[in-house]
VOMAR-651453 format. One record per residue: residue number from 1; residue in one letter; x, y, z of N, C-alpha, C, O, CB in turn. Coordinates in steps of 0.02 Angstrom, whole numbers, padded with zeros to 5 digits. Glycine has a CB too. Layout:
(NUM,'A',(X,Y,Z),(X,Y,Z),(X,Y,Z),(X,Y,Z),(X,Y,Z));
...
% end
This chain:
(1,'X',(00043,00429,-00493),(00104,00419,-00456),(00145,00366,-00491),(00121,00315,-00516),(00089,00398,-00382));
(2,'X',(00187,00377,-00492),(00271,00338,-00526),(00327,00303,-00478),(00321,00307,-00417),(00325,00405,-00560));
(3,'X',(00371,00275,-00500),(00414,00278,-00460),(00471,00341,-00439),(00497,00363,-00387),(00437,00229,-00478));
(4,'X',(00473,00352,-00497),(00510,00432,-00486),(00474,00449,-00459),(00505,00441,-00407),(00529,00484,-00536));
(5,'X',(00423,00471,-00441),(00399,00513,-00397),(00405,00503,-00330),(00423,00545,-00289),(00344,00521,-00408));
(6,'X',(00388,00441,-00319),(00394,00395,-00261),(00485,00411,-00223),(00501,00422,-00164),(00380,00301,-00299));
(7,'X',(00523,00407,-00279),(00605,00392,-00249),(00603,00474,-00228),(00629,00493,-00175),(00685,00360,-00321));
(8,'X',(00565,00525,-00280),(00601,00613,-00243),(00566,00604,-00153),(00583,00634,-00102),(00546,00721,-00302));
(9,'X',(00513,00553,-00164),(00489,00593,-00099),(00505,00557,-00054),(00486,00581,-00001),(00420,00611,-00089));
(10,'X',(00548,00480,-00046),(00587,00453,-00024),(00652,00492,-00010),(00667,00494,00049),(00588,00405,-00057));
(11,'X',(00687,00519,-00045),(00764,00536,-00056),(00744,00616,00002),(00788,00644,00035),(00798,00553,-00169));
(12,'X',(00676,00638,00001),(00680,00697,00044),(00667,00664,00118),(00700,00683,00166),(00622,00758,00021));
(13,'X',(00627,00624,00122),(00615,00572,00191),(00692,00559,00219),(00703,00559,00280),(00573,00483,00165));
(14,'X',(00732,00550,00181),(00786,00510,00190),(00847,00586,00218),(00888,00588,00264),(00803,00457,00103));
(15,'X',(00830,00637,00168),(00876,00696,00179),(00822,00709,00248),(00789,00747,00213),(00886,00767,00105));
(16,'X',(00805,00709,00279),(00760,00748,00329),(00751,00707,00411),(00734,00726,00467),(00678,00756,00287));
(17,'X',(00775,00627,00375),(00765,00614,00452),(00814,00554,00453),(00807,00506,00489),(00679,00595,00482));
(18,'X',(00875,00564,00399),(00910,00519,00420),(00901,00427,00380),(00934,00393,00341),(00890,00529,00496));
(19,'X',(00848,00420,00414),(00828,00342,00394),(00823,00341,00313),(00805,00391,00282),(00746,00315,00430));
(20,'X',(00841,00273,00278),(00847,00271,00230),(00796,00208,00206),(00790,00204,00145),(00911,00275,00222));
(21,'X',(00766,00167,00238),(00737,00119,00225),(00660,00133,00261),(00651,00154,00318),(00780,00060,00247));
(22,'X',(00612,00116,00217),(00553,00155,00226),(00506,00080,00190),(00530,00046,00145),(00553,00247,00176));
(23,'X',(00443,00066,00220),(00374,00015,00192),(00334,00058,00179),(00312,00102,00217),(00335,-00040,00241));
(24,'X',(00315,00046,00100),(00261,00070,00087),(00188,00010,00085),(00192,-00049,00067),(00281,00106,00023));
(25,'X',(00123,00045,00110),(00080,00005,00158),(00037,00005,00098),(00029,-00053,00078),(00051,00035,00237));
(26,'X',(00002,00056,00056),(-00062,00040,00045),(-00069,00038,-00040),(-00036,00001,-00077),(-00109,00094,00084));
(27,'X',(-00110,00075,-00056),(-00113,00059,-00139),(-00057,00058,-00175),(-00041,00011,-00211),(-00151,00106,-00178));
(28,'X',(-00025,00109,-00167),(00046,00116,-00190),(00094,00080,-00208),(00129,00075,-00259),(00071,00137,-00159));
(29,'X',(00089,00041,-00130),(00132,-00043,-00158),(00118,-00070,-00204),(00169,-00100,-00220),(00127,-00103,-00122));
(30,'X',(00073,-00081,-00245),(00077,-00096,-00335),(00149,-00060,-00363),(00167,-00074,-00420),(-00001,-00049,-00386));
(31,'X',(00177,-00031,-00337),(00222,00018,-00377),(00292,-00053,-00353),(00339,-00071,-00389),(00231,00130,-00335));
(32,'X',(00277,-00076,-00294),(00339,-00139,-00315),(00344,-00176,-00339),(00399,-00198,-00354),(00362,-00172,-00291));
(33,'X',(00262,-00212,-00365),(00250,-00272,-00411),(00268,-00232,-00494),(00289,-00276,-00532),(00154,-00306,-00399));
(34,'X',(00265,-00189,-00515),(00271,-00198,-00579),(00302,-00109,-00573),(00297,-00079,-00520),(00191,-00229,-00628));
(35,'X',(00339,-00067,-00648),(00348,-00009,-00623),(00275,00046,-00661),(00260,00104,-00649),(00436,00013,-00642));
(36,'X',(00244,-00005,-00710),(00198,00046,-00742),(00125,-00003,-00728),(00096,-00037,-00771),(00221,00068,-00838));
(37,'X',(00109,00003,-00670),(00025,-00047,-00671),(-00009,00020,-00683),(00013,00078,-00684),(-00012,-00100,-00579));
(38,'X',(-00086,-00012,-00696),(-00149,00014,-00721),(-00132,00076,-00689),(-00097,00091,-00642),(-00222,-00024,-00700));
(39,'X',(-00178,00116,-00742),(-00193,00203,-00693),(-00219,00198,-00635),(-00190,00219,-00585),(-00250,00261,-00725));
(40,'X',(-00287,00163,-00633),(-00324,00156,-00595),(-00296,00133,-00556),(-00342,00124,-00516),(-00367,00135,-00606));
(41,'X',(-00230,00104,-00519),(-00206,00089,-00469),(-00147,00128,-00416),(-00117,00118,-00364),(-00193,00039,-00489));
(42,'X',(-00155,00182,-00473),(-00096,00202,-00450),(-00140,00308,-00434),(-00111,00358,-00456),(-00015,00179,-00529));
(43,'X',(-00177,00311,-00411),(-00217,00362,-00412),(-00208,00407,-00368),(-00207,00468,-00374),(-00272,00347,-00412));
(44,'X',(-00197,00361,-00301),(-00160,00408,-00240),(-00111,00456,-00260),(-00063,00456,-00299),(-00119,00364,-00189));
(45,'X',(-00148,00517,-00206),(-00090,00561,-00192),(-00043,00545,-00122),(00009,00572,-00103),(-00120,00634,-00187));
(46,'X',(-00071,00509,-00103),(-00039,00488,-00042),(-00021,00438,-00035),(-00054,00387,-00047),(-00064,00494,00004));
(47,'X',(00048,00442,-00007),(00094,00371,-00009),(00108,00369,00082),(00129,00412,00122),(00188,00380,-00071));
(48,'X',(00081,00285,00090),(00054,00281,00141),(00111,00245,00160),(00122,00189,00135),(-00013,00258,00146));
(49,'X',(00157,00276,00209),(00235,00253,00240),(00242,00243,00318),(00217,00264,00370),(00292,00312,00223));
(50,'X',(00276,00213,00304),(00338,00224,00386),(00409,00189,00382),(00427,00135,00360),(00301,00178,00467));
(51,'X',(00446,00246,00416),(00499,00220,00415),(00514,00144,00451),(00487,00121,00502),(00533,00268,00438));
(52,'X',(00556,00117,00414),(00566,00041,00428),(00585,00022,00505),(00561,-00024,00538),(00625,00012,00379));
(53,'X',(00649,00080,00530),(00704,00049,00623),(00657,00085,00648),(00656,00075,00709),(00809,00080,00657));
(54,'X',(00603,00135,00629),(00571,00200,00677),(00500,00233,00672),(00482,00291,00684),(00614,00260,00665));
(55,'X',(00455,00161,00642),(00379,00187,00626),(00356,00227,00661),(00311,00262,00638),(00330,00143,00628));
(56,'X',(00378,00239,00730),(00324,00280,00770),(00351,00349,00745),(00314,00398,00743),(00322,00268,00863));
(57,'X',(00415,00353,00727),(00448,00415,00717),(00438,00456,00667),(00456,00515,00668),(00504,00408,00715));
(58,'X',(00398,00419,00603),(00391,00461,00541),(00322,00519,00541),(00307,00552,00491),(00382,00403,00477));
(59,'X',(00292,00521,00594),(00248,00563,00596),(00294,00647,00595),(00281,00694,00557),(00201,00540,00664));
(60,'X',(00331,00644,00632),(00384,00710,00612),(00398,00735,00561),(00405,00796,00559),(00439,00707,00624));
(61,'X',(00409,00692,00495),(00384,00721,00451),(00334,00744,00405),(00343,00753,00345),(00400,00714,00441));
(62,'X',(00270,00753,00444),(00207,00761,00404),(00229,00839,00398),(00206,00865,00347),(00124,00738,00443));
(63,'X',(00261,00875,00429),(00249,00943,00420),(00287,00967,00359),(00264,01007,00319),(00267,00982,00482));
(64,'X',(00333,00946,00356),(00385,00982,00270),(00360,00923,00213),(00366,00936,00153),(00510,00974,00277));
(65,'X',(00327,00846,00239),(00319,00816,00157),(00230,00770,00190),(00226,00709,00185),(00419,00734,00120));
(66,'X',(00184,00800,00211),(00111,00753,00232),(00060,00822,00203),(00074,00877,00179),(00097,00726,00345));
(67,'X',(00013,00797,00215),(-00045,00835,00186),(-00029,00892,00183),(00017,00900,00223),(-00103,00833,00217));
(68,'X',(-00047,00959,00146),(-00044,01018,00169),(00026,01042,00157),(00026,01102,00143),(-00066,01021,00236));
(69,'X',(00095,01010,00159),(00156,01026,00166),(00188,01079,00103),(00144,01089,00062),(00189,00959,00171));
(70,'X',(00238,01108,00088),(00278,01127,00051),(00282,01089,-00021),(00269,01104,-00080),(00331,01128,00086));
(71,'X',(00303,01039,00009),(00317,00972,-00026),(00260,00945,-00073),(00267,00929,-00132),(00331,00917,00030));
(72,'X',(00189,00941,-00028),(00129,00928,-00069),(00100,00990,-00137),(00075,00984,-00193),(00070,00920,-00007));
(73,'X',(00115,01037,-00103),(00103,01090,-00138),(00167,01119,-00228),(00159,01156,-00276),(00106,01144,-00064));
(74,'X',(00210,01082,-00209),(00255,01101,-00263),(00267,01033,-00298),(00308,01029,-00343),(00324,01138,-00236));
(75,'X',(00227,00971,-00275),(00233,00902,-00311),(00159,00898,-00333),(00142,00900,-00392),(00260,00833,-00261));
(76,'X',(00121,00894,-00287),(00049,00852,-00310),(00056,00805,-00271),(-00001,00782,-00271),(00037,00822,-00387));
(77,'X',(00084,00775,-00237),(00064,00720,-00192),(00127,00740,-00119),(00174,00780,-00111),(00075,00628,-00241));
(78,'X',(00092,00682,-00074),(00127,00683,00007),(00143,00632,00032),(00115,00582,00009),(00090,00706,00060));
(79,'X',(00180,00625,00074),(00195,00564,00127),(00122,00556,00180),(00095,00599,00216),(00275,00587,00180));
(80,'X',(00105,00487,00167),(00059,00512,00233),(00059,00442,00303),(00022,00393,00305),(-00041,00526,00195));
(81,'X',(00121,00463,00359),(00135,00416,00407),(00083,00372,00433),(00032,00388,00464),(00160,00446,00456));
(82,'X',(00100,00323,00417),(00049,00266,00438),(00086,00225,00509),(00141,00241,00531),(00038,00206,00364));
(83,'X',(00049,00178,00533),(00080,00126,00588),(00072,00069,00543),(00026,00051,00506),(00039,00117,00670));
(84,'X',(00149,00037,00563),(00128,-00051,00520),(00071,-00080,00565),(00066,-00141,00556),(00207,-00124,00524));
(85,'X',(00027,-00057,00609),(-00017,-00089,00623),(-00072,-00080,00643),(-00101,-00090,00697),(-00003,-00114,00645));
(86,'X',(-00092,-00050,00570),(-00148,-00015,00547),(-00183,-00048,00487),(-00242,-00035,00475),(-00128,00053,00530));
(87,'X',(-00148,-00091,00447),(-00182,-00102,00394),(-00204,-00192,00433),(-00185,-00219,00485),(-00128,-00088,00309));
(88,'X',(-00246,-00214,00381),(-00280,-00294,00415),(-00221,-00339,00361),(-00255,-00373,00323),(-00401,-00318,00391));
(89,'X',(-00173,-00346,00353),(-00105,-00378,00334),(-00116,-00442,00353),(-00120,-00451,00414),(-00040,-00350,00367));
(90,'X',(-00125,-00510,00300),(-00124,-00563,00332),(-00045,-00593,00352),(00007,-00577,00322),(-00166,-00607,00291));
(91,'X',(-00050,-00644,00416),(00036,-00680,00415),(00063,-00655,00376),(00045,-00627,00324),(00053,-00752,00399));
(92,'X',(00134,-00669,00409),(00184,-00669,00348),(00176,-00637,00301),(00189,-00660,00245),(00192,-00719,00320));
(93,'X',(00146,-00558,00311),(00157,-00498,00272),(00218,-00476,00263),(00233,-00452,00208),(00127,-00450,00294));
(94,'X',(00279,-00481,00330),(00320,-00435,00306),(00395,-00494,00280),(00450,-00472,00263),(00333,-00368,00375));
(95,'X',(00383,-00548,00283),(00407,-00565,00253),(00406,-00598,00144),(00443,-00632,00108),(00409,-00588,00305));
(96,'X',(00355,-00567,00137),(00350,-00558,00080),(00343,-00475,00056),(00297,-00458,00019),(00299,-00600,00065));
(97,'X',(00395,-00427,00080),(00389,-00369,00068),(00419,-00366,00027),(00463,-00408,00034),(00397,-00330,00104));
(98,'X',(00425,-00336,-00022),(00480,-00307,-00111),(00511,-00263,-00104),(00491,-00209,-00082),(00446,-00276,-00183));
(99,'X',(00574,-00278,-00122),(00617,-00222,-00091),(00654,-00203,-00183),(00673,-00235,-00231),(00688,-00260,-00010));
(100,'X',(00643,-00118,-00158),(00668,-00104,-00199),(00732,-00048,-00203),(00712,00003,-00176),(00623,-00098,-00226));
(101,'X',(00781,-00043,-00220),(00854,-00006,-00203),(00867,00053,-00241),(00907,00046,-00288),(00917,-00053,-00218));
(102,'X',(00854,00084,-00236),(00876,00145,-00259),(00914,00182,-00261),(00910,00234,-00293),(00859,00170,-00252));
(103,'X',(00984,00156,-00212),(01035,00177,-00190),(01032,00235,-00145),(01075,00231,-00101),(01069,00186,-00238));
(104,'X',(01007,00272,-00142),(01001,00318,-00075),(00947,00284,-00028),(00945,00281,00033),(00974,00401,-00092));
(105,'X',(00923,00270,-00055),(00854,00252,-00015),(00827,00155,-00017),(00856,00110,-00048),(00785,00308,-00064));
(106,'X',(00795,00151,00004),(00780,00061,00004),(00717,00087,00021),(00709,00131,00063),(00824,-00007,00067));
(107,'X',(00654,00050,-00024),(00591,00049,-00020),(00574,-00024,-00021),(00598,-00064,-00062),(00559,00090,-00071));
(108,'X',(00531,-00041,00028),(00483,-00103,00059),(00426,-00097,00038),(00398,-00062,00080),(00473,-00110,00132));
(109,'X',(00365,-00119,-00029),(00321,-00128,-00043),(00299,-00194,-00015),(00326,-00249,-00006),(00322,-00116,-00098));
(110,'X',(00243,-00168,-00004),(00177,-00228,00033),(00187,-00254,-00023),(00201,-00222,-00073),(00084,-00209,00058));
(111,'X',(00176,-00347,-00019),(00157,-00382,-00080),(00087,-00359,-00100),(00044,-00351,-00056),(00159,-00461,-00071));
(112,'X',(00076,-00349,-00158),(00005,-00326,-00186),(-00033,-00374,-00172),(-00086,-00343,-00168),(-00002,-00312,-00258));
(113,'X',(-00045,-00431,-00162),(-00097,-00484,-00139),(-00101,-00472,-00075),(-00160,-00462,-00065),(-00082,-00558,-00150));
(114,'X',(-00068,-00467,-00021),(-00065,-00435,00051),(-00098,-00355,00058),(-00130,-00338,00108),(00019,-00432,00073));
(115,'X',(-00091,-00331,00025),(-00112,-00257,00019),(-00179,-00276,00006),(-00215,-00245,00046),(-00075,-00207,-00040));
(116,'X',(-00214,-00315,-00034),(-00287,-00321,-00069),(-00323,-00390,-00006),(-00382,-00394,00011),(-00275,-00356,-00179));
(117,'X',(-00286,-00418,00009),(-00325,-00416,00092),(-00338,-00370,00127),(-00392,-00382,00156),(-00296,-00444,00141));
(118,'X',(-00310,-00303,00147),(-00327,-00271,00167),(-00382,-00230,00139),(-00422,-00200,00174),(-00287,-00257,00181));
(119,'X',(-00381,-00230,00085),(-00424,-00180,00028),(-00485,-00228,00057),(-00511,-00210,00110),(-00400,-00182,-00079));
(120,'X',(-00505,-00279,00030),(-00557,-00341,00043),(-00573,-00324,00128),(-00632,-00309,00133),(-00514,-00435,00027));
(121,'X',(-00557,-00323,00158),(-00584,-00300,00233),(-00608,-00238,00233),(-00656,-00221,00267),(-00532,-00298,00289));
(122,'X',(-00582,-00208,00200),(-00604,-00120,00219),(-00665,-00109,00190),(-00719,-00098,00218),(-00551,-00055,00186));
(123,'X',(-00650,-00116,00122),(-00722,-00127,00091),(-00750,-00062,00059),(-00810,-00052,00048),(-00775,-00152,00149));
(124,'X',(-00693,-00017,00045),(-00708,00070,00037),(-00722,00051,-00047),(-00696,00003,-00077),(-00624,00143,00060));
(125,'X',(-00780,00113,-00082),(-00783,00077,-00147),(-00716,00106,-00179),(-00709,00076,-00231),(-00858,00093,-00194));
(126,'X',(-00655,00160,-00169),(-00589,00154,-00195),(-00554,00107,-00189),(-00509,00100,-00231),(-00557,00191,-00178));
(127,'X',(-00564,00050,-00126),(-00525,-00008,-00142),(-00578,-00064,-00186),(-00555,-00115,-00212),(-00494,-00042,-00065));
(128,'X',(-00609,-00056,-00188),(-00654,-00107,-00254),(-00624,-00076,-00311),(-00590,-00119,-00340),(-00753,-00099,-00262));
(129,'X',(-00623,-00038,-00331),(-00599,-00007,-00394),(-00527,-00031,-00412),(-00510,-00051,-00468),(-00601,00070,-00388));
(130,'X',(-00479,-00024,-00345),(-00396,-00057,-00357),(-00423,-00115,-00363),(-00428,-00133,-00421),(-00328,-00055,-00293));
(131,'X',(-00442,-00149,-00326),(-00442,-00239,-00305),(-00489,-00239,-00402),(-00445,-00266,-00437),(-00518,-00278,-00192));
(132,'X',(-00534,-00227,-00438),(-00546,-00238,-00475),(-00494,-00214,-00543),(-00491,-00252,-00591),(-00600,-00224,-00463));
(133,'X',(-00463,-00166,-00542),(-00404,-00153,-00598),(-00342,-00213,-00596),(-00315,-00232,-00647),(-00364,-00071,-00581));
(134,'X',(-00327,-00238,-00532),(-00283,-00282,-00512),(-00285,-00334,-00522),(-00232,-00364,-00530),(-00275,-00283,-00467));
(135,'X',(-00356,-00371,-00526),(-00371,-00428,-00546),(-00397,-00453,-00629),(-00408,-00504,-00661),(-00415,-00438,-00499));
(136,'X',(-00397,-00389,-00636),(-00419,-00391,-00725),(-00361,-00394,-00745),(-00345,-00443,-00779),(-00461,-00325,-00767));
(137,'X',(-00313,-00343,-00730),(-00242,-00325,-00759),(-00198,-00404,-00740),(-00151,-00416,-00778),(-00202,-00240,-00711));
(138,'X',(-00210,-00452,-00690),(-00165,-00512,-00685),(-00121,-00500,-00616),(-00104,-00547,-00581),(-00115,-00518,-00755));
(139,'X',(-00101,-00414,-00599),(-00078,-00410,-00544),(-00103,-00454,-00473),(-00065,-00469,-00427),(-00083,-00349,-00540));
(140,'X',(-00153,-00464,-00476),(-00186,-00477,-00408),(-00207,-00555,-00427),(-00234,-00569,-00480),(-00259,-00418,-00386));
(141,'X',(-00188,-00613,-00365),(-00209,-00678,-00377),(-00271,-00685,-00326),(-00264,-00675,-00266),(-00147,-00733,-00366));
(142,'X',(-00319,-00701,-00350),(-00354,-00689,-00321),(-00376,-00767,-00252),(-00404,-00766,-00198),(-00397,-00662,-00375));
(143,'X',(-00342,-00823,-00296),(-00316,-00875,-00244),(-00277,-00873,-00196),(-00284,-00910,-00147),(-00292,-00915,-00264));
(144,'X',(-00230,-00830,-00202),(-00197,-00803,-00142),(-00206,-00780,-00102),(-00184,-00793,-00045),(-00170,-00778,-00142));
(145,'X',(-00245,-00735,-00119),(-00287,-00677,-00074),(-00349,-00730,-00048),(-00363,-00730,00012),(-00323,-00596,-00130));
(146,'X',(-00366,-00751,-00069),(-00425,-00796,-00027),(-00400,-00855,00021),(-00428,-00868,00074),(-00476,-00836,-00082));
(147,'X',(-00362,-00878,00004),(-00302,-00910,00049),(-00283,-00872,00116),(-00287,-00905,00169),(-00234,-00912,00005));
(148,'X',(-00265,-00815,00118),(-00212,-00760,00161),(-00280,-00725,00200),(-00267,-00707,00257),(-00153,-00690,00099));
(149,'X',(-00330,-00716,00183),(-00388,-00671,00214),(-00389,-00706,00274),(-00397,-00666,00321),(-00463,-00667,00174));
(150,'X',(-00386,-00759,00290),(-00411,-00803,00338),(-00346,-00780,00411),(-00353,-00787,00471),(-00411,-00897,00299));
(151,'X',(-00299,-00759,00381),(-00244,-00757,00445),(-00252,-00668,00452),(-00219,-00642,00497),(-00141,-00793,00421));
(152,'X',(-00289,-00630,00415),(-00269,-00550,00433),(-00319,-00553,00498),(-00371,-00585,00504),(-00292,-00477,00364));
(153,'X',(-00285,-00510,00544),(-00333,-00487,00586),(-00400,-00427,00578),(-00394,-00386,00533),(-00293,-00469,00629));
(154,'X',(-00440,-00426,00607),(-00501,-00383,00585),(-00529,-00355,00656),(-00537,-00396,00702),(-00563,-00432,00540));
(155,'X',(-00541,-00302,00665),(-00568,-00267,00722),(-00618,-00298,00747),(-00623,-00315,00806),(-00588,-00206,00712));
(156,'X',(-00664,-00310,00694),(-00753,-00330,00720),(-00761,-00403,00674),(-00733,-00413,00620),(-00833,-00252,00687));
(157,'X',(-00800,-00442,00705),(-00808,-00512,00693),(-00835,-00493,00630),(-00797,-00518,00588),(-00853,-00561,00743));
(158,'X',(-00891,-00454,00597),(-00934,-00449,00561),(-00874,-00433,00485),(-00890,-00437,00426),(-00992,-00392,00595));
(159,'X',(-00826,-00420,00503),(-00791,-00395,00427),(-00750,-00455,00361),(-00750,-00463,00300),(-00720,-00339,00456));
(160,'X',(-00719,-00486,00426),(-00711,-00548,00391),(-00751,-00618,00331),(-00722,-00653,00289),(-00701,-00567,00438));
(161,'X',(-00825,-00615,00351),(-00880,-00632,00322),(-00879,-00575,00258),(-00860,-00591,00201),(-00944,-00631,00377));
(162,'X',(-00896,-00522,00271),(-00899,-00465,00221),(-00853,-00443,00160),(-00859,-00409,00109),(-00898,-00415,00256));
(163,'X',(-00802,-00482,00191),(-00748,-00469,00138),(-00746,-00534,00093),(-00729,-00536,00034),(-00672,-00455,00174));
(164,'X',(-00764,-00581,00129),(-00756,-00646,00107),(-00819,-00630,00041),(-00806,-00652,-00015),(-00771,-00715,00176));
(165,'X',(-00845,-00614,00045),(-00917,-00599,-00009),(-00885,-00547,-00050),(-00899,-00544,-00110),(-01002,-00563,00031));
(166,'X',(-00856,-00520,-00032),(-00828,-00450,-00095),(-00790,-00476,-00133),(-00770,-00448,-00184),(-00783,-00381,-00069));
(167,'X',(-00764,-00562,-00109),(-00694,-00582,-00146),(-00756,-00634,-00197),(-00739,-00649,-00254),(-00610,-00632,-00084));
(168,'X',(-00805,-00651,-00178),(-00829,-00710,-00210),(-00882,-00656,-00266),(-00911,-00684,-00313),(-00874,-00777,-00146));
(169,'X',(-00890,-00598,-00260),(-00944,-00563,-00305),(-00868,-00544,-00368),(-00871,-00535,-00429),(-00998,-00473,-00253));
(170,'X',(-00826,-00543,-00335),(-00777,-00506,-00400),(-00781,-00566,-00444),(-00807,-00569,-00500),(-00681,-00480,-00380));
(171,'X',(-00746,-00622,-00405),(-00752,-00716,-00451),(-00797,-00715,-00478),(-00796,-00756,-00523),(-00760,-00793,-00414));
(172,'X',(-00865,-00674,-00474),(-00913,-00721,-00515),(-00927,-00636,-00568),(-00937,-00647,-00628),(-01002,-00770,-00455));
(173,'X',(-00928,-00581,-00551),(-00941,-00545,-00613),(-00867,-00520,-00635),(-00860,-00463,-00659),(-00998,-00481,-00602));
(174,'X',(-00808,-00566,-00624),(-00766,-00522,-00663),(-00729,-00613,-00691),(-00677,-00616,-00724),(-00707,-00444,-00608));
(175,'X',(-00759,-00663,-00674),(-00762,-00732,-00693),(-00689,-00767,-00716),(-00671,-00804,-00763),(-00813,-00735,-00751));
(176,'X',(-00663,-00742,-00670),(-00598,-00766,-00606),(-00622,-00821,-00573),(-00588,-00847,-00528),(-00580,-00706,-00539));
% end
């Protein structure tokens, strides 16, 4: 995934429901910190959105651009509607969002250190794999992120501890 790719399937979001300003939530957001990061970060077919005035509203378009769609089928990748409050986002996530202009469209990338708190909670081994390309590559501070873990919220008491160890095993075998 690219940014061109990213803006066609923005610019059809945008022809289809109006709204022009859209956050992107999950791996993807690497695509605001830099325009060409690692492969390995950029692997998704799915670009994990919602519109910015109308999150609850972008589920309407899963059918012409989300899994399965027209859209997926003649690109290789989909929109896939998320809720901003779904991912474990520490504070003052959305005020460090990256905005990027495209002129039809306005895209909101998660700061990539905010995004890799979330990665660090979840704990899936595809987000070890980003959170490890990110931190080799320089994208990802990993002081930051250990800083910011402490304010995301977490479903179950037990995840917070768990993540906190996923951040201290990367420091010591990737010697950060």
């Amino acid at each position: 995934m690219n940014r061109l790719q990213l803006h066609a399937l923005l610019r059809e979001a945008q022809r289809l429901s109006g709204h022009k300003e859209f956050v992107i939530v999950g791996s993807l957001a690497i695509l605001g910190a830099v325009a060409d990061p690692p492969d390995g970060m950029v692997m998704s077919i799915d670009v994990d959105t919602y519109m910015k005035s109308d999150p609850g509203g972008t589920g309407a378009l899963s059918g012409a651009l989300g899994q399965g769609s027209p859209f997926e089928d003649e690109h290789g990748y989909y929109l896939d509607p998320v809720s901003p409050h779904l991912p474990s986002f520490p504070e003052g996530w959305q005020d460090r969002l990256v905005l990027i202009d495209f002129g039809d469209v306005q895209a909101y990338f998660v700061e990539a250190n905010d995004v890799a708190v979330s990665k660090y909670i979840r704990g899936d081994e595809r987000d070890m794999r980003w959170l490890r390309e990110g931190l080799r590559s320089g994208l990802l501070n990993i002081d930051a992120i250990e800083r910011r873990i402490a304010s995301a919220p977490t479903a179950e008491d037990s995840k917070l501890p768990k993540a906190r160890r996923r951040i201290a095993g990367h420091r010591r075998r990737l010697k950060i």
